[in-house]
DRENDO-1510 file (C-alpha; in Angstrom, 1 decimal, always signed):
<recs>
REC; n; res; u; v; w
REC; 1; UNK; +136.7; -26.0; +36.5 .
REC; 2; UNK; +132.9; -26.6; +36.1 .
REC; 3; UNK; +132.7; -26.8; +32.9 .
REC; 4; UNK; +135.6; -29.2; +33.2 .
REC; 5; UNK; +133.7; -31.6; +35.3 .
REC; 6; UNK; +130.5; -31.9; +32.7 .
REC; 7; UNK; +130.3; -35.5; +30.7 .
REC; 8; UNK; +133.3; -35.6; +28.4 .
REC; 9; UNK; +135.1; -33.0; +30.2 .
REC; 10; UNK; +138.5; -33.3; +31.3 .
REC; 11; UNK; +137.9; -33.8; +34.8 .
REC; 12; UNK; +134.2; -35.6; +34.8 .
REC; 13; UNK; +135.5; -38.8; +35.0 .
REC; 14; UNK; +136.3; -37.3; +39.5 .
REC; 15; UNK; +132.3; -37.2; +39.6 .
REC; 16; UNK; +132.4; -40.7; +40.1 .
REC; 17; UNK; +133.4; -42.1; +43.3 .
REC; 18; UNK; +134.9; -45.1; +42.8 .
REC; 19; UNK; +136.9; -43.7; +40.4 .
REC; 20; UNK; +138.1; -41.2; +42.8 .
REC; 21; UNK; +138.9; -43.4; +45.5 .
REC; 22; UNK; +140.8; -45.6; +43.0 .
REC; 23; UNK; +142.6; -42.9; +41.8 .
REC; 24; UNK; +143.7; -41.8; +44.7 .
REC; 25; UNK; +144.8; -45.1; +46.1 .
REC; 26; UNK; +146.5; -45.5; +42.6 .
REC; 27; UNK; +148.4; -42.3; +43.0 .
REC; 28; UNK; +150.0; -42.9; +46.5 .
REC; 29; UNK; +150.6; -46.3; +44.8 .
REC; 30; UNK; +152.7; -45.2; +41.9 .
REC; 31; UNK; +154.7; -42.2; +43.9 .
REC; 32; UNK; +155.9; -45.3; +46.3 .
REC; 33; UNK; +156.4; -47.2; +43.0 .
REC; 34; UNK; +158.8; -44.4; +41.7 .
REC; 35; UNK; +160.5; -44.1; +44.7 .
REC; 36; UNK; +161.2; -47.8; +44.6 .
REC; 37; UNK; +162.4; -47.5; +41.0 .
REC; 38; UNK; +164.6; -44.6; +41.9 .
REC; 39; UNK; +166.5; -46.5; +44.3 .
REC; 40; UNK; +166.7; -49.6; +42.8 .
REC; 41; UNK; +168.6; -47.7; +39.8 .
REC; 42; UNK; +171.0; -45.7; +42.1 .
REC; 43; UNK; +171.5; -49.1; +44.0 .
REC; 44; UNK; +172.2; -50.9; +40.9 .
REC; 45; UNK; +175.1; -48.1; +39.7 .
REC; 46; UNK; +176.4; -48.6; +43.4 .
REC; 47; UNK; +176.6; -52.6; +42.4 .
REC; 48; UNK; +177.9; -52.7; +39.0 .
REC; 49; UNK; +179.4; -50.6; +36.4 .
REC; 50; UNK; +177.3; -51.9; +33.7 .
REC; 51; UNK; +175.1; -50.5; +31.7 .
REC; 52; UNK; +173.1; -53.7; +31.0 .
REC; 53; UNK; +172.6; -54.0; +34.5 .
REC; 54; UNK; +171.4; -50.7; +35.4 .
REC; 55; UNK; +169.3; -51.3; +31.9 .
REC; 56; UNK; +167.7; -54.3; +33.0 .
REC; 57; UNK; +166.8; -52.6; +36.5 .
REC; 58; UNK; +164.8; -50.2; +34.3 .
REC; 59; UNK; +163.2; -53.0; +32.6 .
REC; 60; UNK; +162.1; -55.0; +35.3 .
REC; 61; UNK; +158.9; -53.6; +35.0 .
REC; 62; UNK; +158.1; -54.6; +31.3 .
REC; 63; UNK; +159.9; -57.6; +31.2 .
REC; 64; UNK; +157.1; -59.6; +32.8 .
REC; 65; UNK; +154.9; -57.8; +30.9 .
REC; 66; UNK; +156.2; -59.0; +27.7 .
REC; 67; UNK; +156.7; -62.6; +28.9 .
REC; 68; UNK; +153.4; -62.6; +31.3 .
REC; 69; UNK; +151.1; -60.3; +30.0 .
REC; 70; UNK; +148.6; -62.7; +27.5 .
REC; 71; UNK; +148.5; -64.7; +30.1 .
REC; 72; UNK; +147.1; -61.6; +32.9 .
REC; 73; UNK; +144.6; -60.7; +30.1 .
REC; 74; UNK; +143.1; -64.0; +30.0 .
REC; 75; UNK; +142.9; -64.6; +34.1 .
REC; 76; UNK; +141.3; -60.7; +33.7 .
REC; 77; UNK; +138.7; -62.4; +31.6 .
REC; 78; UNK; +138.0; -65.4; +33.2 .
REC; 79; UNK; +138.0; -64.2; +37.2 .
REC; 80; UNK; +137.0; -61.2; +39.0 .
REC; 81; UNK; +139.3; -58.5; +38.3 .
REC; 82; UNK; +138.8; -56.7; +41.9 .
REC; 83; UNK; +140.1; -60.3; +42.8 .
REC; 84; UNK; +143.0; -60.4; +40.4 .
REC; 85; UNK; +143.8; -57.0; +41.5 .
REC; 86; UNK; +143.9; -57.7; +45.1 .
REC; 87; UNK; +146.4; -60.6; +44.8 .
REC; 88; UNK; +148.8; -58.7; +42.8 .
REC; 89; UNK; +148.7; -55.4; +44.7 .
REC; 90; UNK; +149.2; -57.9; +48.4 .
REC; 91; UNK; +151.9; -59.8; +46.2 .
REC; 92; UNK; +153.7; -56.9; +45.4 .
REC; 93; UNK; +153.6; -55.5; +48.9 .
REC; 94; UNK; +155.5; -58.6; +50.0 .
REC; 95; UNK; +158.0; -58.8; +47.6 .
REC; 96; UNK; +159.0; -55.0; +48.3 .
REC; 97; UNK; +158.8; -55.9; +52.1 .
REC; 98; UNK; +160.8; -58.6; +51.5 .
REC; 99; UNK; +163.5; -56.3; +49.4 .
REC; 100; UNK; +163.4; -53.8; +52.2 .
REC; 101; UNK; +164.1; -56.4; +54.7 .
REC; 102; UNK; +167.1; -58.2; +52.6 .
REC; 103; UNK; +168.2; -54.2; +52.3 .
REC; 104; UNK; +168.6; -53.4; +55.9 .
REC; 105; UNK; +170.4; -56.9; +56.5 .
REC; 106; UNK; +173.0; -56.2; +54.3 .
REC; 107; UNK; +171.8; -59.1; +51.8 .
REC; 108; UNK; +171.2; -57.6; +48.5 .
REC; 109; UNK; +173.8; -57.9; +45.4 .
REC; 110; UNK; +172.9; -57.2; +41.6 .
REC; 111; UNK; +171.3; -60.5; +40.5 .
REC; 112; UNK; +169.0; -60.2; +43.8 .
REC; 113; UNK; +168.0; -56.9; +43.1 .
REC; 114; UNK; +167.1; -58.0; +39.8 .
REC; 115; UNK; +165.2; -60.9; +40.7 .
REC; 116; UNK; +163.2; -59.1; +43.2 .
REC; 117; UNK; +162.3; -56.1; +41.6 .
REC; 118; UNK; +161.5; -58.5; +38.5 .
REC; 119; UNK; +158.9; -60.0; +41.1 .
REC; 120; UNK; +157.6; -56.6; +41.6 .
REC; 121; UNK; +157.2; -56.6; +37.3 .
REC; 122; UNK; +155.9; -59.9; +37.8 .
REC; 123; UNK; +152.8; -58.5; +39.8 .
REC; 124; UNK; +152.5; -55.3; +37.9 .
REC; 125; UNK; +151.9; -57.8; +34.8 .
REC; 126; UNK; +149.0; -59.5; +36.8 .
REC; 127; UNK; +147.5; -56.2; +37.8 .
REC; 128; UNK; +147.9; -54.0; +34.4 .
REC; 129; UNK; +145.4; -55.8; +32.5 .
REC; 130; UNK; +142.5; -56.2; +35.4 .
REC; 131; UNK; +143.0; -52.8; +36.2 .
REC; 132; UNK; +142.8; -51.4; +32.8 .
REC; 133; UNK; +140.0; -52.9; +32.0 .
REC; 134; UNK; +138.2; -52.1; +35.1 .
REC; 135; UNK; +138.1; -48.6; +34.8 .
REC; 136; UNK; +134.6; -49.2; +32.5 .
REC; 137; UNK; +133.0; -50.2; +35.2 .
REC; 138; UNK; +134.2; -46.8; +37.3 .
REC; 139; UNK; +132.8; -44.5; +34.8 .
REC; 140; UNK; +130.3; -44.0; +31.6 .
REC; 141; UNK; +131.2; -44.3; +28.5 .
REC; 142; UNK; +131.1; -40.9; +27.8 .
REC; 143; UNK; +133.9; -39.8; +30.1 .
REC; 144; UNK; +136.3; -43.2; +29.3 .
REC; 145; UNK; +138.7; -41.3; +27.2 .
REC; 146; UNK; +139.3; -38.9; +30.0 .
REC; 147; UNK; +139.4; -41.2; +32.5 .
REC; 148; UNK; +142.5; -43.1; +31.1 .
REC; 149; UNK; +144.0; -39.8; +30.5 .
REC; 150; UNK; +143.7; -38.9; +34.5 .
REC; 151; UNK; +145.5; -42.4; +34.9 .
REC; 152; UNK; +147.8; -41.6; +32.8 .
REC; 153; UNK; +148.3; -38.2; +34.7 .
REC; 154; UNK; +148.2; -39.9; +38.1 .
REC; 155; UNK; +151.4; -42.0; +37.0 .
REC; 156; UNK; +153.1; -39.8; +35.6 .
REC; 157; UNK; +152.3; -37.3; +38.5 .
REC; 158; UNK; +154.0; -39.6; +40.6 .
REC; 159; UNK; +157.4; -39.9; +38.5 .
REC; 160; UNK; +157.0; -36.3; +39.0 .
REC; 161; UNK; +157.1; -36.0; +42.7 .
REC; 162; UNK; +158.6; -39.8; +43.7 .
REC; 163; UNK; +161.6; -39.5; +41.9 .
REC; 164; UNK; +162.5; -36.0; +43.8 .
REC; 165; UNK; +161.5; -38.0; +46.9 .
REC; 166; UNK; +163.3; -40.8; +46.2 .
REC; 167; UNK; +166.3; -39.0; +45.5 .
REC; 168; UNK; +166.5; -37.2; +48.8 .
REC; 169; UNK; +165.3; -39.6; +50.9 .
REC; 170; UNK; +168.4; -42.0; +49.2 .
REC; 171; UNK; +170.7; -39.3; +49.7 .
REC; 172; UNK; +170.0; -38.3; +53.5 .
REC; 173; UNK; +168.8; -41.6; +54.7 .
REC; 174; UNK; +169.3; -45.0; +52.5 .
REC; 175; UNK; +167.8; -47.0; +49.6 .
REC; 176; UNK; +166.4; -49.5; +51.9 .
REC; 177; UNK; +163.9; -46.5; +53.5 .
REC; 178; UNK; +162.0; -46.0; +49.7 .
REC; 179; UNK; +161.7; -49.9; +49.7 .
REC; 180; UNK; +160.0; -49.9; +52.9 .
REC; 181; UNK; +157.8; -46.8; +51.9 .
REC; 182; UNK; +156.6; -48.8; +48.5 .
REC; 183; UNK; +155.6; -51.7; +50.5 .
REC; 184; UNK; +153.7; -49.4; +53.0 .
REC; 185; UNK; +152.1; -47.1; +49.7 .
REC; 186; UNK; +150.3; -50.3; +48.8 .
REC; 187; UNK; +147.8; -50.5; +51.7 .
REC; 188; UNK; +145.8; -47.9; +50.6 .
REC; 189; UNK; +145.1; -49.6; +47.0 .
REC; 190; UNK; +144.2; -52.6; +49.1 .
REC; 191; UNK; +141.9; -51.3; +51.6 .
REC; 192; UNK; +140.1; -49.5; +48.4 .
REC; 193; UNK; +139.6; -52.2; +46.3 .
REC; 194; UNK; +138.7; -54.5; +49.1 .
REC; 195; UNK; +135.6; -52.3; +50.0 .
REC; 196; UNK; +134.7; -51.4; +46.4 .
REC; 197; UNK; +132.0; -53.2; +44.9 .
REC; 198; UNK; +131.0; -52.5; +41.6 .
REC; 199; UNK; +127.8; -51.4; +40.3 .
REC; 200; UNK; +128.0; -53.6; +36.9 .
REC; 201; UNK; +130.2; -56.1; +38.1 .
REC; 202; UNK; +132.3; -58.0; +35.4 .
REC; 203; UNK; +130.6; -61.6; +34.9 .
REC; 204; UNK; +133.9; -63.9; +34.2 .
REC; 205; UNK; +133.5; -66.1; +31.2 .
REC; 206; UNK; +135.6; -69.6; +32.1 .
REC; 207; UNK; +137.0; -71.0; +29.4 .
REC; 208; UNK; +140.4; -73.1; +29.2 .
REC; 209; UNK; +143.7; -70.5; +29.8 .
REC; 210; UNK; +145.6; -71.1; +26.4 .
REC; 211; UNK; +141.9; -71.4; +24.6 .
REC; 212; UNK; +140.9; -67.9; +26.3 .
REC; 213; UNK; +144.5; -66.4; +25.1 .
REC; 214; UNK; +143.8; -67.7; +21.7 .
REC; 215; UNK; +140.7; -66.0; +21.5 .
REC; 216; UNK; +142.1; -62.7; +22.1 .
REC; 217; UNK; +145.1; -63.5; +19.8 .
REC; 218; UNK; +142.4; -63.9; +17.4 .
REC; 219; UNK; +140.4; -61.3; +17.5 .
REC; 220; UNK; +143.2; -58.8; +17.3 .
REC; 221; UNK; +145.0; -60.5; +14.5 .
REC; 222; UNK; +141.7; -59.9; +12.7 .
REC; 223; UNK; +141.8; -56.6; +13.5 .
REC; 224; UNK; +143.5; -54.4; +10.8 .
REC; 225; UNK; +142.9; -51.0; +13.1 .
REC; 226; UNK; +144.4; -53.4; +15.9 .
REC; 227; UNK; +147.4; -54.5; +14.2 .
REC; 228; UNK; +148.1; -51.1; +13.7 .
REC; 229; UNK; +147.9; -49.8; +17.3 .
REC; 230; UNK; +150.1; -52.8; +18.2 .
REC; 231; UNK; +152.6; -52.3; +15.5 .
REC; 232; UNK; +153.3; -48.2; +16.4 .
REC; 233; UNK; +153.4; -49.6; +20.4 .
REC; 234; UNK; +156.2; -51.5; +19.3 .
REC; 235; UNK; +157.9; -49.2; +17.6 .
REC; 236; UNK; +157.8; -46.2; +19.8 .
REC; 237; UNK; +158.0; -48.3; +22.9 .
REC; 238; UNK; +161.5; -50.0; +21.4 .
REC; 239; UNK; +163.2; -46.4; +20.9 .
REC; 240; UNK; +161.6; -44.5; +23.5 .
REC; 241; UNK; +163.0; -47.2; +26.3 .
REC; 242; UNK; +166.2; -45.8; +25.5 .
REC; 243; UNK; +165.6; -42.3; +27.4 .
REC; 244; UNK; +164.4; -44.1; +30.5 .
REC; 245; UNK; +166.8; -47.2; +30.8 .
REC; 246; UNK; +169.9; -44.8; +30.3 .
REC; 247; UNK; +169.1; -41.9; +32.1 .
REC; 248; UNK; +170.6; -43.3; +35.5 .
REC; 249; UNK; +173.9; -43.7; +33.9 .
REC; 250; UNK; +173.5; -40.2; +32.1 .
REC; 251; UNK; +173.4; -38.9; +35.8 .
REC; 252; UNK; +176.3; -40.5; +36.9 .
REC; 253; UNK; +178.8; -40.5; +34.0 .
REC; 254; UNK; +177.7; -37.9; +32.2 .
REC; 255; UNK; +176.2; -35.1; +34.8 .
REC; 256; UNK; +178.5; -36.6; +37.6 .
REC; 257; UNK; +175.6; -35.7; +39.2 .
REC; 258; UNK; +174.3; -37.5; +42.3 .
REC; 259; UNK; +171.2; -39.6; +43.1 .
REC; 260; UNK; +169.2; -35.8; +44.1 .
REC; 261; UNK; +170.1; -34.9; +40.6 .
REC; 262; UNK; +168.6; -38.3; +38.8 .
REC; 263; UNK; +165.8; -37.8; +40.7 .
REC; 264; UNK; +165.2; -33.9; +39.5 .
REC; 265; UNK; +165.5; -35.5; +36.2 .
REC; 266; UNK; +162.7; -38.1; +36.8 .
REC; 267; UNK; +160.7; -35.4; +38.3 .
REC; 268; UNK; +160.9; -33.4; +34.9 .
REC; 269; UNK; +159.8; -36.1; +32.8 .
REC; 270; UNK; +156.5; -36.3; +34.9 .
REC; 271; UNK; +156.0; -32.6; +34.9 .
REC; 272; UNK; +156.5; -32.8; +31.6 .
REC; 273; UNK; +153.9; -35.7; +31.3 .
REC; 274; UNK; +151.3; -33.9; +33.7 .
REC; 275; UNK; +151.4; -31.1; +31.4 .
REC; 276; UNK; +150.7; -32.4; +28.0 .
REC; 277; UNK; +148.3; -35.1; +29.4 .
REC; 278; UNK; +145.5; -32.2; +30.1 .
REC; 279; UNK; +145.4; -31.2; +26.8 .
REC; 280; UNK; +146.3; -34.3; +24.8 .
REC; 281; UNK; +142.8; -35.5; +24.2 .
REC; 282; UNK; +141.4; -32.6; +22.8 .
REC; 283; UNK; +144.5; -32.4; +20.3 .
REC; 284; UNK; +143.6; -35.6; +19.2 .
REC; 285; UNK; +140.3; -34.9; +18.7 .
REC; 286; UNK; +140.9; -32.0; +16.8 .
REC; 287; UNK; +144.1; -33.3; +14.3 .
REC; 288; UNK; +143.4; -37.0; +14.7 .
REC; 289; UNK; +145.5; -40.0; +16.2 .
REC; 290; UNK; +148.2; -40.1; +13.5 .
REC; 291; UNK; +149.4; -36.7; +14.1 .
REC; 292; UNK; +149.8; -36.8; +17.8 .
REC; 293; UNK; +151.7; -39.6; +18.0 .
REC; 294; UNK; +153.8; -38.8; +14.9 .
REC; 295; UNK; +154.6; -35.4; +16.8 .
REC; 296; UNK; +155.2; -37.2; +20.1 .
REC; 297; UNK; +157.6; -39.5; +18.0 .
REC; 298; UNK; +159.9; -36.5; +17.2 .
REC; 299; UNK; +159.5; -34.9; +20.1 .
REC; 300; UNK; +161.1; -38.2; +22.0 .
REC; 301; UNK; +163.4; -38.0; +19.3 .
REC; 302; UNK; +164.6; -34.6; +20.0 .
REC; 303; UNK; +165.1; -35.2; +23.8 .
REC; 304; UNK; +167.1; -38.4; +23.2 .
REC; 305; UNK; +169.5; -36.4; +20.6 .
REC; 306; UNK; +169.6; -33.4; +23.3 .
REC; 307; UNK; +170.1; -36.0; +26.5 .
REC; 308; UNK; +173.6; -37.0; +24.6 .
REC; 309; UNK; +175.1; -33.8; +25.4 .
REC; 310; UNK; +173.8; -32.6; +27.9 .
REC; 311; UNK; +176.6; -30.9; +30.2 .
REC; 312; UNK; +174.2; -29.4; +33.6 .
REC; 313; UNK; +171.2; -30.5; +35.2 .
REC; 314; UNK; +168.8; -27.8; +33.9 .
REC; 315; UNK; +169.6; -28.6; +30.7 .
REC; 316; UNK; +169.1; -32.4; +31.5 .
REC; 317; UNK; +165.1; -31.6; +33.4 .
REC; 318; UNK; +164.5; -29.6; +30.2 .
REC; 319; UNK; +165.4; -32.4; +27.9 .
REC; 320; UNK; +163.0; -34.9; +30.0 .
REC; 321; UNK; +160.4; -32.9; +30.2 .
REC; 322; UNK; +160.5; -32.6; +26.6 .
REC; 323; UNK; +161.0; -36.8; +26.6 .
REC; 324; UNK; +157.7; -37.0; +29.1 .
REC; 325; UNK; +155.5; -34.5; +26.6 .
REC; 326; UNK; +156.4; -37.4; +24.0 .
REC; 327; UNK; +155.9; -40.0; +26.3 .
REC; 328; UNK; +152.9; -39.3; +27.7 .
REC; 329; UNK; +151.1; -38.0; +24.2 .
REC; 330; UNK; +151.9; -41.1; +22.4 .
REC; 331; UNK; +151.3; -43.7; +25.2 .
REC; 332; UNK; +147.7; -42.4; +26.2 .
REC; 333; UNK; +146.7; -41.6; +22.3 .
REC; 334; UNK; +147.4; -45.7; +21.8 .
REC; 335; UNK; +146.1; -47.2; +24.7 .
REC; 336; UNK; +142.7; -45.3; +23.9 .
REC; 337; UNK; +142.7; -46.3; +20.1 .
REC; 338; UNK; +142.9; -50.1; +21.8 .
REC; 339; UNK; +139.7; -49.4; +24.3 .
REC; 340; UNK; +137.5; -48.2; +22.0 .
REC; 341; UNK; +138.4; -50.7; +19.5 .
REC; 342; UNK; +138.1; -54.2; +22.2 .
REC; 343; UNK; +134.9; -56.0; +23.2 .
REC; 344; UNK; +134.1; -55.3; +26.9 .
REC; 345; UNK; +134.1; -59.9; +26.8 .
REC; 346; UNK; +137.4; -59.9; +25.9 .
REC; 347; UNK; +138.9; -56.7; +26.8 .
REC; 348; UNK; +141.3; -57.7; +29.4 .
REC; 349; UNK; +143.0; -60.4; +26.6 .
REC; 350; UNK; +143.4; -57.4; +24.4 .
REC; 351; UNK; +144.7; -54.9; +26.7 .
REC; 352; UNK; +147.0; -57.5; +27.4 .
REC; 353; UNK; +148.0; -58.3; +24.1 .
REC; 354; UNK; +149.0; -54.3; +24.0 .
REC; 355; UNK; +151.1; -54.6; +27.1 .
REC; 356; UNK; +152.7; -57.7; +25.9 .
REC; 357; UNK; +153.5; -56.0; +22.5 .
REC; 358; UNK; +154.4; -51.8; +23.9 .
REC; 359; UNK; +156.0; -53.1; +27.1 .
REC; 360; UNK; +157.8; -55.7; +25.5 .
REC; 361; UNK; +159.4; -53.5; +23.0 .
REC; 362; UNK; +160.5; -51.1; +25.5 .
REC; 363; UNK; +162.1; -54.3; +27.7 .
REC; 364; UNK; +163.7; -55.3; +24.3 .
REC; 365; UNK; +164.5; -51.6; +23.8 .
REC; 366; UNK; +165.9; -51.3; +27.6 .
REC; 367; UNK; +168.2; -54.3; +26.9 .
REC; 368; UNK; +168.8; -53.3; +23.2 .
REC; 369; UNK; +170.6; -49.6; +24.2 .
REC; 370; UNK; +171.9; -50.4; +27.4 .
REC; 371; UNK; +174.1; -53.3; +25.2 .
REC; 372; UNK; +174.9; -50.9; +22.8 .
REC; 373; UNK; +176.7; -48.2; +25.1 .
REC; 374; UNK; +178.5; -51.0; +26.8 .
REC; 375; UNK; +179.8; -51.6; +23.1 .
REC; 376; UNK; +179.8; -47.6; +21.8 .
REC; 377; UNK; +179.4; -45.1; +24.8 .
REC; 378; UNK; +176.1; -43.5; +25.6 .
REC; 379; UNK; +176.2; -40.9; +23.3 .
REC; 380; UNK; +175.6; -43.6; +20.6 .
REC; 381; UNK; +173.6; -45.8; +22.4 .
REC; 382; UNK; +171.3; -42.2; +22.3 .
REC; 383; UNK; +171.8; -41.1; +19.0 .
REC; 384; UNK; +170.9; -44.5; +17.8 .
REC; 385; UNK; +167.5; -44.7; +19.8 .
REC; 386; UNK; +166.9; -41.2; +18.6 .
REC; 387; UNK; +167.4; -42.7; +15.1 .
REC; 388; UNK; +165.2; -45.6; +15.5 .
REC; 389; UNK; +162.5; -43.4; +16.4 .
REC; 390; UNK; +162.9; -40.9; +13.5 .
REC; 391; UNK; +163.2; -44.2; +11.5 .
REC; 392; UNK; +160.2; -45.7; +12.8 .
REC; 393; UNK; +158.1; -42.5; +11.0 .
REC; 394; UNK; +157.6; -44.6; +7.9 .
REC; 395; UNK; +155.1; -46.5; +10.0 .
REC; 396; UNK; +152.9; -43.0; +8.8 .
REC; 397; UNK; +152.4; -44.3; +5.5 .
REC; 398; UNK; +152.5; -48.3; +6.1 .
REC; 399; UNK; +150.2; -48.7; +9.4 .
REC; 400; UNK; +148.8; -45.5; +9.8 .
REC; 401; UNK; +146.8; -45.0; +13.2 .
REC; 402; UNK; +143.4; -45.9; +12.9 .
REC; 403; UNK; +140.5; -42.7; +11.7 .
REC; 404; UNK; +138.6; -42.1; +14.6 .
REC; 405; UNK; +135.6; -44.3; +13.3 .
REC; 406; UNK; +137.9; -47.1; +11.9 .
REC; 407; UNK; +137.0; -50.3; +14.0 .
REC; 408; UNK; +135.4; -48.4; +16.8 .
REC; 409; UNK; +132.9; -50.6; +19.2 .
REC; 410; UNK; +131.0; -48.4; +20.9 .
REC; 411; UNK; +130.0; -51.5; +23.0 .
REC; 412; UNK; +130.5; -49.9; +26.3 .
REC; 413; UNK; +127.1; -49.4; +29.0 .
REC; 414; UNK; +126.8; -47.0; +31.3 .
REC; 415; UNK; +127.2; -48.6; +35.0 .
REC; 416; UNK; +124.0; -48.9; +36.3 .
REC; 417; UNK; +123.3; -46.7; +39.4 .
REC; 418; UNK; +127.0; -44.8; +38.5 .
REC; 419; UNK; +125.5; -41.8; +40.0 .
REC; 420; UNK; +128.6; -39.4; +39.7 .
</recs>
């Protein structure tokens, strides 16, 4: 445990304060987030018999992303991002009031549960790309790889543990309770960021909004080790949206399992996420970037092919935590490739560019799959994400991940006074 906590060790990046009160915040955050998203799906299934629509519920979340997300980047750039962050985490907060509120009255059908939790997506665009780019100024640069790997283990501990909650609090009480209880979950994040103040404080560079996007467009068109990283994000995100935007359905039709039962699911595919996140950096480290994610790729494969015929619920929680291994090794092994490869200046334009490109593939994706099993049945609308990703493996030889020198700026300062 120590040794764990030394610069560069898996667990140094808690030495810091702010990034321990930010990660805590950010966790309570996310478990109300999943509980949200839990019933929001079971609601949907309740609403409609499409798959499209339950789909789309899953999608809510990217969607914005991909339509919104250059333009986040660019007003992380220009303004504060403790700022930015603020507004969308008290925007967010009102929306899911607002959904609880239109819950309890009785006043919510499919296209308004849509729309609103698409508002939620809406401020998780705004937020993704200040808050990404902010975790520099938590920690040194030492410890930066580590510290979006604990993010990425502080979601994905909370679509461990939230979708479990969410599923018994939907079963004993109703959906409108978890709406409530993500509206209330975003206090904490606010009363954090509100009394952090940053140490090397991020000096906004104004320039016009489309001239600012442009400049980021730029740059990462340029960028051959960029292009990369975008084009695998679009790939795996496309096929791996698949597992997640169908799984409510595979409860229900499949399983004829209840809304407990989706939720043990969930809570599998964050185990399974938790696990593999503490040991995905130094895998990368020692067999590179290429190999990870190709693994990860098959290994998402493998638990799209198994979620087809799945027939019990243990046999469902081991395919997705087999699905969340994947998930979790691939996502965190791009989204560092993209930090150490973006200028601290422009940084929140390209993480945006990322979102916009992953997050949009897996809203594409989301839409893609759910449309096919209206059209085929789930089993094909599985098999044929499953295929797409074991398709998408070509990528190996024509935009293979970038060496771990290959376009690397090692720009980033440590924050003055950071005393962990």
């Amino acid at each position: 445990m120590l040794k764990a906590m030394h610069r560069g060790g898996a667990l140094a990046p808690f030495r810091y304060p702010a990034f321990r009160s930010i990660w805590t915040a950010n966790l309570f955050s996310n478990v109300g987030s999943t509980i949200q998203s839990v019933a929001a799906a079971w609601l949907m299934t309740d609403l409609t018999s499409s798959h499209v629509m339950v789909a789309l519920v899953q999608a809510s979340a990217t969607i914005p992303i991909m339509l919104l997300g250059m333009i986040a980047g660019a007003i992380a750039d220009n303004f504060d991002r403790r700022r930015v962050m603020l507004a969308a985490q008290t925007a967010m907060l009102a929306v899911s009031a607002l959904l609880a509120a239109l819950g309890y009255a009785g006043m919510v059908g499919p296209w308004s549960l849509l729309a609103l939790t698409l508002m939620v997506g809406m401020g998780t665009a705004l937020n993704g790309p200040a808050w990404q780019a902010s975790v520099r100024l938590q920690v040194g640069k030492d410890d930066l790889p580590q510290a979006i790997a604990l993010n990425a283990i502080s979601f994905n501990l909370a679509r461990s543990v939230g979708p479990a909650m969410g599923g018994l609090l939907i079963s004993i009480w109703d959906v409108n309770l978890a709406f409530a209880l993500n509206a209330i979950s975003y206090v904490g994040m606010i009363v954090v960021l509100w009394t952090w103040r940053p140490h090397r404080a991020h000096t906004p560079q104004r320039q016009p909004m489309f001239a600012s996007i442009k400049v980021g467009i730029d740059f990462c068109a340029r960028s051959a080790p960029i292009r990369k990283v975008l084009l695998r994000g679009f790939a795996f995100g496309f096929g791996a949206a698949g597992f997640s935007a169908l799984m409510p359905t595979v409860a229900r039709d499949l399983l004829r399992g209840t809304e407990l039962d989706y939720g043990l699911m969930l809570g599998a595919f964050g185990m399974g996420s938790i696990v593999t996140a503490l040991w995905v950096g130094k895998a990368r480290r020692r067999y590179g970037a290429e190999a990870v994610v190709s693994a990860a790729t098959l290994a998402f494969a493998a638990a799209l092919a198994s979620l087809s015929f799945t027939a019990s619920v243990p046999h469902a929680m081991l395919t997705a935590f087999l699905g969340g291994s994947g998930w979790v090794a691939a996502m965190t092994s791009l989204n560092v490739a993209m930090q150490l490869r973006s200028p601290e200046t422009i940084l929140g334009r390209c993480l945006s560019i990322y979102q916009a490109v992953t997050f949009g593939g897996m809203a594409l994706g989301a839409w893609a799959w759910g449309s096919v099993a209206d059209l085929g049945g789930l089993q094909v609308a599985l098999h044929a994400a499953a295929a797409w990703l074991l398709a998408s493996l070509v990528l190996r030889v024509l935009a293979p991940m970038p060496t771990r020198e290959e376009g690397r700026l090692d720009i980033v300062q440590e924050p003055a006074n950071a005393k962990p």
